[in-house]
BAZA-94114 format. One record per residue (C-alpha): residue number from 0; residue in one letter; y, z, x. Coordinates in nm, 4 decimals, padded with zeros to 6 digits, always signed. Layout:
<recs>
REC,NUM,a,Y,Z,X
...
</recs>
This chain:
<recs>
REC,0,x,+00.0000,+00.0000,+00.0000
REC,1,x,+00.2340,+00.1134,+00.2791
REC,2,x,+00.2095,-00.2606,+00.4561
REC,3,x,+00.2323,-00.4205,+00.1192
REC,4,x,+00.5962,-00.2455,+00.0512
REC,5,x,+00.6778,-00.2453,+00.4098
REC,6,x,+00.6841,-00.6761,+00.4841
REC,7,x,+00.9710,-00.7035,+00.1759
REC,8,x,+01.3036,-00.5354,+00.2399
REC,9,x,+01.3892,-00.4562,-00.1279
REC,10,x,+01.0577,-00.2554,-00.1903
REC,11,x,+01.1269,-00.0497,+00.0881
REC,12,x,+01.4879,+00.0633,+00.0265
REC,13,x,+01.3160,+00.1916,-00.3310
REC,14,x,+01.0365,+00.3512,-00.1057
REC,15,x,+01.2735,+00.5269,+00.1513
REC,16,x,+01.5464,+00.6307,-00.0931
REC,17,x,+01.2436,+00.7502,-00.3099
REC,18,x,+01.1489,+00.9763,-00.0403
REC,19,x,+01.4679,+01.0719,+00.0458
REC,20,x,+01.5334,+01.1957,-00.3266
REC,21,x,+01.2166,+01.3697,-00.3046
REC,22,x,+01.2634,+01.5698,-00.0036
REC,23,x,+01.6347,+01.6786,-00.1097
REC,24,x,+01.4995,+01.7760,-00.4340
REC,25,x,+01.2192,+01.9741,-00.2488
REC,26,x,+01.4291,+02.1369,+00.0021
REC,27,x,+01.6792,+02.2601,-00.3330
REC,28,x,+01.3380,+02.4172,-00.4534
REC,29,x,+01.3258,+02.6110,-00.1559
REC,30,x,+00.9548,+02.4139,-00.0348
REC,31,x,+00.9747,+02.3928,+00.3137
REC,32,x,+00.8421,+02.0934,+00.5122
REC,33,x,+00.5542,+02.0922,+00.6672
REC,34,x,+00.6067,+01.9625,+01.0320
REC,35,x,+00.8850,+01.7498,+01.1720
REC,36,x,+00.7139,+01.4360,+01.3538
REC,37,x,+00.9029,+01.2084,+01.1229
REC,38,x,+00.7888,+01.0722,+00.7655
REC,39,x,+00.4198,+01.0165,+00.8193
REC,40,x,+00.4320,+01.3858,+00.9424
REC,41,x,+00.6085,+01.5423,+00.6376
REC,42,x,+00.2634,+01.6708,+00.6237
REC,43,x,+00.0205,+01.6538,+00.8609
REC,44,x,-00.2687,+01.4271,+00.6914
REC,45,x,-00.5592,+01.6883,+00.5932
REC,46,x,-00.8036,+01.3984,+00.8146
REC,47,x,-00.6974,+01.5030,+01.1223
REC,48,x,-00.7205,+01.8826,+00.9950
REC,49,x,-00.4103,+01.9845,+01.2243
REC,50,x,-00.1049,+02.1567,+01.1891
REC,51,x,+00.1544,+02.1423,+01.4295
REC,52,x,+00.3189,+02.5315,+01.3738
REC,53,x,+00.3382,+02.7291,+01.0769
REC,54,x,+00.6439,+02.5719,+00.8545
REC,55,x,+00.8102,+02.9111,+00.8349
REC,56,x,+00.9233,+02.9385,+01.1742
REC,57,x,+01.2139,+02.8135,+01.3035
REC,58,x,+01.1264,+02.5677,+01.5814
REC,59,x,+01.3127,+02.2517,+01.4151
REC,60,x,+01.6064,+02.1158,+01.1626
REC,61,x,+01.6155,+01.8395,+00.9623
REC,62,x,+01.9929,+01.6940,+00.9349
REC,63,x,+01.9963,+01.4804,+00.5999
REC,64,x,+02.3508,+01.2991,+00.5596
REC,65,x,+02.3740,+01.1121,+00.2783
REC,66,x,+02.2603,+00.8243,+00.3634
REC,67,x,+01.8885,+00.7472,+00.4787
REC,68,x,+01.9108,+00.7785,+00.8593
REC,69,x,+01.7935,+01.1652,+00.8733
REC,70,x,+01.7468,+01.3311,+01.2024
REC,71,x,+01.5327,+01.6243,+01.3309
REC,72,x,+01.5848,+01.8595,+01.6003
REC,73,x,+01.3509,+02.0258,+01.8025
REC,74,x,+01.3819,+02.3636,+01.9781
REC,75,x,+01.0789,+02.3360,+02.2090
REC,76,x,+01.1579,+02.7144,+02.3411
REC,77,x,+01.0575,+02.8547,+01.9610
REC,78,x,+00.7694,+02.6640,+01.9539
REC,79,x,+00.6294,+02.7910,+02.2546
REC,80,x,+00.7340,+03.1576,+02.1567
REC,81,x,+00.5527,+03.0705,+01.8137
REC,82,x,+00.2386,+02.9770,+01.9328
REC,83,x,+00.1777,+03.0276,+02.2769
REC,84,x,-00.1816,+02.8169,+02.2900
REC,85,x,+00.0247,+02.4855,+02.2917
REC,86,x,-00.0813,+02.3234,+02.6444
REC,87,x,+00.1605,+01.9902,+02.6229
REC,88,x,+00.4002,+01.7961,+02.4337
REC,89,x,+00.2864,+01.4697,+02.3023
REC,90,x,+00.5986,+01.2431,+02.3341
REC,91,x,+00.5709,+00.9071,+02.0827
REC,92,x,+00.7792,+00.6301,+02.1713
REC,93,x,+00.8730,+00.3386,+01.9921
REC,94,x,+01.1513,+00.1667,+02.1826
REC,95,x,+01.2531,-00.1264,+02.4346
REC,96,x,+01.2402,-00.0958,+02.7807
REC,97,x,+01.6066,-00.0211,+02.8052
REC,98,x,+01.6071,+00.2341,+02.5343
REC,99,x,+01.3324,+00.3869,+02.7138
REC,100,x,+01.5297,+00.4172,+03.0942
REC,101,x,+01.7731,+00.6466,+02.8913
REC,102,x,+01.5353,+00.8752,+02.7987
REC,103,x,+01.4066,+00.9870,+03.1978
REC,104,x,+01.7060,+01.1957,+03.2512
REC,105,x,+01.4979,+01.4088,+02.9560
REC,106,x,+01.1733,+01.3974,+03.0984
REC,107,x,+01.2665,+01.5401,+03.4007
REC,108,x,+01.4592,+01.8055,+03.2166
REC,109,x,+01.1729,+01.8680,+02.9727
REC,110,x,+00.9329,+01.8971,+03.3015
REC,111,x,+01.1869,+02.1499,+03.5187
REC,112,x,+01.2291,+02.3409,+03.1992
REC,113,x,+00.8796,+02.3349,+03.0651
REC,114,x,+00.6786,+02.3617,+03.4045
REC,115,x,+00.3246,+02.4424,+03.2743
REC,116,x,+00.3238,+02.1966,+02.9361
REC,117,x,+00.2038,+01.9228,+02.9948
REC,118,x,+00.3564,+01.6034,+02.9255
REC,119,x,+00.1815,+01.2952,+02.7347
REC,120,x,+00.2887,+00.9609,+02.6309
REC,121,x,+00.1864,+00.7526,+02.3427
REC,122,x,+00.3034,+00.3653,+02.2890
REC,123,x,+00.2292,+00.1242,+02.0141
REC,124,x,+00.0574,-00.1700,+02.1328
REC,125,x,+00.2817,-00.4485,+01.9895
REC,126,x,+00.6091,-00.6387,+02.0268
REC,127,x,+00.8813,-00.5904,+01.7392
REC,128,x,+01.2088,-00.5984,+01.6938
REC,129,x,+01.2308,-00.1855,+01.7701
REC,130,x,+00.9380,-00.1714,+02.0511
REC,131,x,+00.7908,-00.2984,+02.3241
REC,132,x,+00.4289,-00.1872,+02.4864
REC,133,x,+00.5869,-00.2985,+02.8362
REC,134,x,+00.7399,+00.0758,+02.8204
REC,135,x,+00.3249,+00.2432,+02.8503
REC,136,x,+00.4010,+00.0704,+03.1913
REC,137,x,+00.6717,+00.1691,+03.2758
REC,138,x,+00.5959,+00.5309,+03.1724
REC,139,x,+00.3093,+00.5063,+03.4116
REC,140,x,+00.5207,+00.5120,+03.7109
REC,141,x,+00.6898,+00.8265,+03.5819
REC,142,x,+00.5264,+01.1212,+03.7874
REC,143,x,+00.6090,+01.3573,+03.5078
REC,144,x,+00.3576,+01.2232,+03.2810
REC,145,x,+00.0494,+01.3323,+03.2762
REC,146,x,-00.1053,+01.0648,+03.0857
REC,147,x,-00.0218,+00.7087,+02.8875
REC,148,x,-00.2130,+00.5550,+02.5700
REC,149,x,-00.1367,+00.3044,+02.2851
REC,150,x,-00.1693,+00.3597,+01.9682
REC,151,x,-00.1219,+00.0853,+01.6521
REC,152,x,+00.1919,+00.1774,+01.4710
REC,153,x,+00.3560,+00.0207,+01.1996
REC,154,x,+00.7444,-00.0589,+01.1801
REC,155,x,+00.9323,+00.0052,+00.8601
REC,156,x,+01.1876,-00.3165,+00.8469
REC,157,x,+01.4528,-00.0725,+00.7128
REC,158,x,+01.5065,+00.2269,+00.8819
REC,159,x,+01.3275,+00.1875,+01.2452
REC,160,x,+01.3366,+00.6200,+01.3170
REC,161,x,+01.0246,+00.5643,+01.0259
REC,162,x,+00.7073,+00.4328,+01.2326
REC,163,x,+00.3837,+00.4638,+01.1189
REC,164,x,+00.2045,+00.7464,+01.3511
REC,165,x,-00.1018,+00.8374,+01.1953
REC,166,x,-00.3344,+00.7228,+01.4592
REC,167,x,-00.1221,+00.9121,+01.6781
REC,168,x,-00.2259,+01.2606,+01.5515
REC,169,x,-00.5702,+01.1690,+01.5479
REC,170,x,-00.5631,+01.0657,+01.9254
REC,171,x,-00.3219,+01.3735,+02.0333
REC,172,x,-00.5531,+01.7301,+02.1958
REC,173,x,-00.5360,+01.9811,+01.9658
REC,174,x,-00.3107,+02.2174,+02.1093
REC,175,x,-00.0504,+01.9412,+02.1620
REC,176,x,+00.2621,+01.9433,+01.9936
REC,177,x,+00.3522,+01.5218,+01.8581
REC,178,x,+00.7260,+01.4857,+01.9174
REC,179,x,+00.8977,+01.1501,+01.8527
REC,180,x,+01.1488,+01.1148,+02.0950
REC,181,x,+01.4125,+00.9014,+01.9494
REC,182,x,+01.8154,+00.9803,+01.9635
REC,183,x,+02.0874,+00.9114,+01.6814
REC,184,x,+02.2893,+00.5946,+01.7318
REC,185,x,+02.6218,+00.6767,+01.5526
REC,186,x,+02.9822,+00.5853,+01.6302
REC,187,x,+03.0680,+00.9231,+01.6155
REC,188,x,+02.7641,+01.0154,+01.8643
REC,189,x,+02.8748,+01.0752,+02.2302
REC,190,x,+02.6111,+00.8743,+02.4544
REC,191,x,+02.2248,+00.7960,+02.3662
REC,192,x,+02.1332,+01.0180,+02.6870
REC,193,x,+02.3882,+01.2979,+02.5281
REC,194,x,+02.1524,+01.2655,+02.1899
REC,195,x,+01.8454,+01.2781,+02.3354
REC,196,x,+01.9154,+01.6288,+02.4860
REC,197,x,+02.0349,+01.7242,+02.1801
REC,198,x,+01.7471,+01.6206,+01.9508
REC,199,x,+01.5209,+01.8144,+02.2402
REC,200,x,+01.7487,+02.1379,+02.1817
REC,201,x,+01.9674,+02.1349,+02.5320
REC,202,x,+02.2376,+02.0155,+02.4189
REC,203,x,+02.4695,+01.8449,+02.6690
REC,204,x,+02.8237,+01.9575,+02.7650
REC,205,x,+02.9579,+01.6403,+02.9624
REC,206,x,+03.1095,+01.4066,+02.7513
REC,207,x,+03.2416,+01.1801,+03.0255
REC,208,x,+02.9572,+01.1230,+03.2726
REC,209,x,+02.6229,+01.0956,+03.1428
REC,210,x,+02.3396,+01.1715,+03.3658
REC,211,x,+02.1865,+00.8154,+03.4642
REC,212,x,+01.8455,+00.6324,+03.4084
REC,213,x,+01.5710,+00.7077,+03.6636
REC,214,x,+01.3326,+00.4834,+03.8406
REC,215,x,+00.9944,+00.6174,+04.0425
REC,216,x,+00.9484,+00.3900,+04.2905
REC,217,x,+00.6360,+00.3655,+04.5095
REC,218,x,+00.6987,+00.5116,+04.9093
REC,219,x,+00.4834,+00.1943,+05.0198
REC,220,x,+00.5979,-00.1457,+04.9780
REC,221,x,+00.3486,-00.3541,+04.7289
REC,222,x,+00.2385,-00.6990,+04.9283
REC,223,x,+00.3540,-00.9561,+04.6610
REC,224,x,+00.6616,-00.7553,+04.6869
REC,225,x,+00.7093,-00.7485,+05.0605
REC,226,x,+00.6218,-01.1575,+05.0175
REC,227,x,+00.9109,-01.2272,+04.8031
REC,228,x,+01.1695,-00.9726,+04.9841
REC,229,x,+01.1087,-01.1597,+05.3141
REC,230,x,+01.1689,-01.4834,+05.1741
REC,231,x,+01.4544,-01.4263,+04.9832
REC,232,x,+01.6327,-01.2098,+05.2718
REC,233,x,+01.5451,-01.5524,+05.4819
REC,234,x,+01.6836,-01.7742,+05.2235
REC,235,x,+02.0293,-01.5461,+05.1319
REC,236,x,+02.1057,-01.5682,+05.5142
REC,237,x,+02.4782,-01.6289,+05.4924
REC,238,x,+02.5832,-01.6710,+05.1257
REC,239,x,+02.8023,-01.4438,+05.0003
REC,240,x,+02.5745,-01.2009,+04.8681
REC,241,x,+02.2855,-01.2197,+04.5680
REC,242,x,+02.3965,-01.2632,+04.1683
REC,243,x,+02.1102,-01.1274,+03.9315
REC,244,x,+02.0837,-01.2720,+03.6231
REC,245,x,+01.9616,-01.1385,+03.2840
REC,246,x,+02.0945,-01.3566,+02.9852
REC,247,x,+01.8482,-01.3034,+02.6981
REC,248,x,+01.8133,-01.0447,+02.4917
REC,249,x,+01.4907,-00.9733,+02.2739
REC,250,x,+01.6972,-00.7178,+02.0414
REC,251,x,+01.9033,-00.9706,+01.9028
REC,252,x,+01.7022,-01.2955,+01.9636
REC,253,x,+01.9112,-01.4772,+02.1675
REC,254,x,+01.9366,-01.6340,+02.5684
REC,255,x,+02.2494,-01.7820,+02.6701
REC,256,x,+02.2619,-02.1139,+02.6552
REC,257,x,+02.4084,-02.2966,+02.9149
REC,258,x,+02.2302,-02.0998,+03.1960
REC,259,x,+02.1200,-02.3893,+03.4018
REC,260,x,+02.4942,-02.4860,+03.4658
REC,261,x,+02.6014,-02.1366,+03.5449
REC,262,x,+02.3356,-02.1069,+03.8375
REC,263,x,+02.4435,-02.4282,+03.9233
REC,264,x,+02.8585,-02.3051,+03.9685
REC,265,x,+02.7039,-01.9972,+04.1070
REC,266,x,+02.5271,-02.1455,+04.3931
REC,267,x,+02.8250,-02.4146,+04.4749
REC,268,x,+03.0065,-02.0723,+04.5409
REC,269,x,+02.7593,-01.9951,+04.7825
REC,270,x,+02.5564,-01.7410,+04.6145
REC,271,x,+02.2090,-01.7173,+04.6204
REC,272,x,+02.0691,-01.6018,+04.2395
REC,273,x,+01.8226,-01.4216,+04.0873
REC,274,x,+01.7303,-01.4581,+03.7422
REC,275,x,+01.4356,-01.2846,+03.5078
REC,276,x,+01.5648,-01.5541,+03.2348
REC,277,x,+01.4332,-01.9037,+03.2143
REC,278,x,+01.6021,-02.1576,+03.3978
REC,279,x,+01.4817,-02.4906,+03.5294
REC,280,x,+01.7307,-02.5231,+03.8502
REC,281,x,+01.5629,-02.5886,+04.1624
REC,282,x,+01.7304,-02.4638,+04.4853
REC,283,x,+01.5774,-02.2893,+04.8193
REC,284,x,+01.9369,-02.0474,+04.7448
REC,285,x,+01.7456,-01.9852,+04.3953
REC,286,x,+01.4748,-01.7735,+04.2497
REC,287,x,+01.3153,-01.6903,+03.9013
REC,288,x,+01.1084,-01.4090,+03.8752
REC,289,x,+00.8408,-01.4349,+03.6814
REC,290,x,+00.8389,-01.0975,+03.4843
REC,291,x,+00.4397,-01.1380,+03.3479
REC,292,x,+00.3634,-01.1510,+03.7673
REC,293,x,+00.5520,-00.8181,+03.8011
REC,294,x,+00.6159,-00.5535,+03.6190
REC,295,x,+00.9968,-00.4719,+03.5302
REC,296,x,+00.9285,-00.1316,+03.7366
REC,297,x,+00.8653,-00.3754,+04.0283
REC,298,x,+01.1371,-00.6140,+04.0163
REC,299,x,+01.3839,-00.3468,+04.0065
REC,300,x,+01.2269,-00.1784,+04.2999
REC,301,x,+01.3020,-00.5637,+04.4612
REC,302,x,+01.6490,-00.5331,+04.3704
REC,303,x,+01.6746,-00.1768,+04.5049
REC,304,x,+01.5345,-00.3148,+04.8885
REC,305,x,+01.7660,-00.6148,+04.8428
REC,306,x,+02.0375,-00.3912,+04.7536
REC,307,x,+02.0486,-00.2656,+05.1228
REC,308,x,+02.0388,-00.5910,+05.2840
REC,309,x,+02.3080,-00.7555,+05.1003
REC,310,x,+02.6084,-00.7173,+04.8430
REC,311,x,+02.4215,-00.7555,+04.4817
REC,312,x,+02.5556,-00.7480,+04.1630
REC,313,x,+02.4579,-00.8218,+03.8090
REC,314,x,+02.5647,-01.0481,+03.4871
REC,315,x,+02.3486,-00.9059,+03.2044
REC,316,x,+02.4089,-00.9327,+02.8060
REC,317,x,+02.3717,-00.5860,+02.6518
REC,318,x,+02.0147,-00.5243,+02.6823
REC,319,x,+01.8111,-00.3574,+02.9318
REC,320,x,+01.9738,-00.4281,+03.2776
REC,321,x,+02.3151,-00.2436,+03.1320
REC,322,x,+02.0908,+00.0596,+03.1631
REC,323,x,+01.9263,-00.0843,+03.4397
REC,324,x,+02.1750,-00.1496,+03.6828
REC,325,x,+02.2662,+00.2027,+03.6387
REC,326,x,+01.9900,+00.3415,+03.7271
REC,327,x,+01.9647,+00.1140,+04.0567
REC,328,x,+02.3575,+00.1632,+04.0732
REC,329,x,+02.4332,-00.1879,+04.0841
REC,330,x,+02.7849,-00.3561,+04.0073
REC,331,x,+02.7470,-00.5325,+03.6118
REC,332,x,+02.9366,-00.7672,+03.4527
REC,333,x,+02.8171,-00.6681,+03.1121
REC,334,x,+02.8568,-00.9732,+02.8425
REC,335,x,+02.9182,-00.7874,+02.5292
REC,336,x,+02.7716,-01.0837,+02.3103
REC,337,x,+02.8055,-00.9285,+01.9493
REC,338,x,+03.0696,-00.6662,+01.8210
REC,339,x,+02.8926,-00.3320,+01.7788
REC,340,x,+03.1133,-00.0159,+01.7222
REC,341,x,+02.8759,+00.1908,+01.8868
REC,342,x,+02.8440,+00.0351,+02.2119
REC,343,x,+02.9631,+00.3484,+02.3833
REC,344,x,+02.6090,+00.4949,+02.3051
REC,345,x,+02.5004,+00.2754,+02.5853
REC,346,x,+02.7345,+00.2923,+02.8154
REC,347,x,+02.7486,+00.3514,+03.2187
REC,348,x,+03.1037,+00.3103,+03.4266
REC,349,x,+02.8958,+00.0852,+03.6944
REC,350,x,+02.9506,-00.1794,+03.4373
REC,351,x,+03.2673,-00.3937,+03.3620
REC,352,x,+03.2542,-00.5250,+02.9956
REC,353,x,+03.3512,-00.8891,+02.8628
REC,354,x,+03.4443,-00.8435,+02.4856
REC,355,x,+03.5359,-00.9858,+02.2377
REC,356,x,+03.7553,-00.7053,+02.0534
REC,357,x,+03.8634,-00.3891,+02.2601
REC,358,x,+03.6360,-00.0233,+02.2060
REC,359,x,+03.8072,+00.3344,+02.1779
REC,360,x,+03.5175,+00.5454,+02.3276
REC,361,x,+03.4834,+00.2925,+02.6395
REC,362,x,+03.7801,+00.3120,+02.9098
REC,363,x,+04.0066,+00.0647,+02.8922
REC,364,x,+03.9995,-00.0241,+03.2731
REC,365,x,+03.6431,-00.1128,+03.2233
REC,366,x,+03.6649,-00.3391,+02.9137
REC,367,x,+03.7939,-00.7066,+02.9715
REC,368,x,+03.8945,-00.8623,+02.6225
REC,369,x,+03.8419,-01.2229,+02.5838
REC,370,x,+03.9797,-01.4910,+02.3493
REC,371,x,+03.7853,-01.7533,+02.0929
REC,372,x,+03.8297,-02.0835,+02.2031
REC,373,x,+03.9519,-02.0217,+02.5684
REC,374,x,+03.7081,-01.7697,+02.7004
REC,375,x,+03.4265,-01.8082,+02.4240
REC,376,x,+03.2653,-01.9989,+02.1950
REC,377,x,+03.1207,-01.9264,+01.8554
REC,378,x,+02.7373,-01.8758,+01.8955
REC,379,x,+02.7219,-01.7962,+01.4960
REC,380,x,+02.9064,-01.5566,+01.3006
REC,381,x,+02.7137,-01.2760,+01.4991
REC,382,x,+02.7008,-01.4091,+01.8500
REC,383,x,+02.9483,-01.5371,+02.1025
REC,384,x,+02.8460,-01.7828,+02.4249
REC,385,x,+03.0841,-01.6706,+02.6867
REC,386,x,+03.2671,-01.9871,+02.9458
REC,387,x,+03.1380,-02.0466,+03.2823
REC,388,x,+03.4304,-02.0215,+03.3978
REC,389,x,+03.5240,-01.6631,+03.2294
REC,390,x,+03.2191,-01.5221,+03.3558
REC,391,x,+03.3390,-01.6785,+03.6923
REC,392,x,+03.6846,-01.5864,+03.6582
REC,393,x,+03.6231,-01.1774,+03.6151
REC,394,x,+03.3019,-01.1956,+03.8093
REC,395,x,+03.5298,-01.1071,+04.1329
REC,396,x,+03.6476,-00.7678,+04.0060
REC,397,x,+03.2723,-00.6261,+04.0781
REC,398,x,+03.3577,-00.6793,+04.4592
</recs>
């Protein structure tokens, strides 16, 4: 029934604002939810015969607005006092590989904090518009987790927070504790990193520098790797320095398209360039690297070793290198390709945005505001394609 209302839009609003009515008119009657590991949690199914914690302590909240996007916050310190047997914290993600890099800064504060839970990771095992099963991966090379499995989820089309995880709490140990880990994405919310604390109950008190994405690199040098750093230090001999280039973006289905020519104005200006997006330029000053030969934790362990060999910096749309080059603290000229009010949610000073309309809660020294028909072009009534020779004209100011 739930994949019959789920593949038509319509059926779910009535199903989500159905629910929504319900638990309002529930929590008015004083009935307390179960356990807090989203919808499919409300209460745990009798199956699996497993409760997460008695429902009348207070180990969580449930923020309901009044619209559909609720929230729930953990405070992982009462659960422990509440049951002491819990041996590990079973953290479910459903998210990209860029939403994912904002969550380490958390995992290494959940693992200093929480020294003797252990910390598991569960993935679903298929592409959609909300998730991506690279991320089991990439959470692979994260020494604070213990372990990594998939599971086979189910996306609600209308309100993403809402996966399916019932296979989840049949795979988790029993004395595990199944916490989503996702973050509010607000205008009014400070940074996603910023959220994430909060919805894990240590809240965070900068609101000007957020604590940035962290890579685990390995101490030796993987062969293919070593291959392709030699060559390209051999063929970068004398340009100016190396341009990486990221111009697609699975989130909002789109790859710049005129690619090909920018490589081309890129390597008359004696760069050599990078790209992980397709382009059919061939040039010994000019290299595509084919993400399904390495892993995304690999490439930007290239780009880290190339980093101290020559000057690199980045042209990426708003997708995962914005967090990326943060991480690998790498100059960005970030192509803002859509308007989206809550952009500052992603945001990292390393990058210098191209916009099309000027943001409050990003610093005006970092934004660049561009204009229709001189600096852009209409993609579609979404999307803007950015001019060669804007991106060329601000790429400079990285330097």
């Amino acid at each position: 029934m739930k994949n019959f209302v789920y593949k038509y839009r319509f059926l779910t609003v009535v199903y989500e604002t159905s629910r929504l009515v319900s638990a309002k008119v529930r929590s008015f009657l004083g009935i307390k939810e179960n356990c807090p590991v989203w919808y499919s949690f409300n209460g745990t199914p009798k199956k699996t015969k497993k409760e997460n914690l008695p429902i009348d302590k207070n180990w969580f909240s449930i923020f309901r607005p009044l619209y559909i996007h609720e929230h729930v916050y953990y405070n992982l310190s009462n659960a422990l006092a509440v049951n002491p047997k819990i041996k590990g914290f079973a953290l479910v993600f459903f998210m990209g590989l860029g939403d994912y890099l904002y969550t380490t800064p958390l995992i290494e504060e959940l693992a200093k904090k929480y020294p003797k839970t252990e910390l598991w990771a569960y993935v679903p095992d298929k592409f959609d518009r909300n998730n991506s099963p690279l991320v089991a991966g990439l959470l692979k090379t994260n020494p604070h987790i213990k372990k990594v499995q998939t599971f086979k989820g189910l996306r609600n089309p209308f309100l993403w927070k809402n996966y399916d995880y019932s296979e989840v709490v049949k795979k988790v140990p029993q004395d595990f504790l199944v916490l989503p880990v996702y973050y509010e994405y607000k205008t009014d919310t400070l940074h996603r990193t910023a959220s994430l604390f909060e919805t894990f109950g240590m809240p965070f008190r900068a609101k000007k520098q957020f604590p940035k994405p962290i890579f685990y690199f390995p101490q030796e040098i993987p062969v293919e790797i070593q291959k392709n750093l030699e060559q390209i230090k051999k063929n970068a001999k004398g340009t100016k320095g190396i341009i990486f280039l990221q111009l697609d973006s699975r989130a909002s289905f789109y790859a710049y398209p005129k690619i090909d020519d920018l490589v081309r104005k890129l390597l008359w200006e004696n760069y050599f360039v990078l790209t992980v997006t397709k382009c059919k330029v061939l040039d010994p000053h000019f290299k595509m690297l084919d993400i399904k030969k390495f892993s995304f934790n690999e490439n930007c362990f290239l780009l880290s070793l190339l980093k101290e060999k020559f000057p690199l910096y980045i042209i990426a749309l708003n997708s995962v290198f914005w967090a990326a080059s943060a991480g690998l603290d790498i100059p960005n000229l970030g192509l803002q390709h859509w308007q989206d009010p809550k952009v500052h949610n992603l945001y990292y000073p390393n990058t210098l945005m191209l916009t099309e309309i000027k943001y409050s809660k990003v610093p005006s020294n970092k934004q660049i505001v561009v204009r229709e028909g001189i600096d852009f072009t209409r993609h579609n009534k979404k999307i803007i394609d950015f001019k060669i020779k804007t991106i060329l004209k601000y790429l400079p100011r990285l330097m």
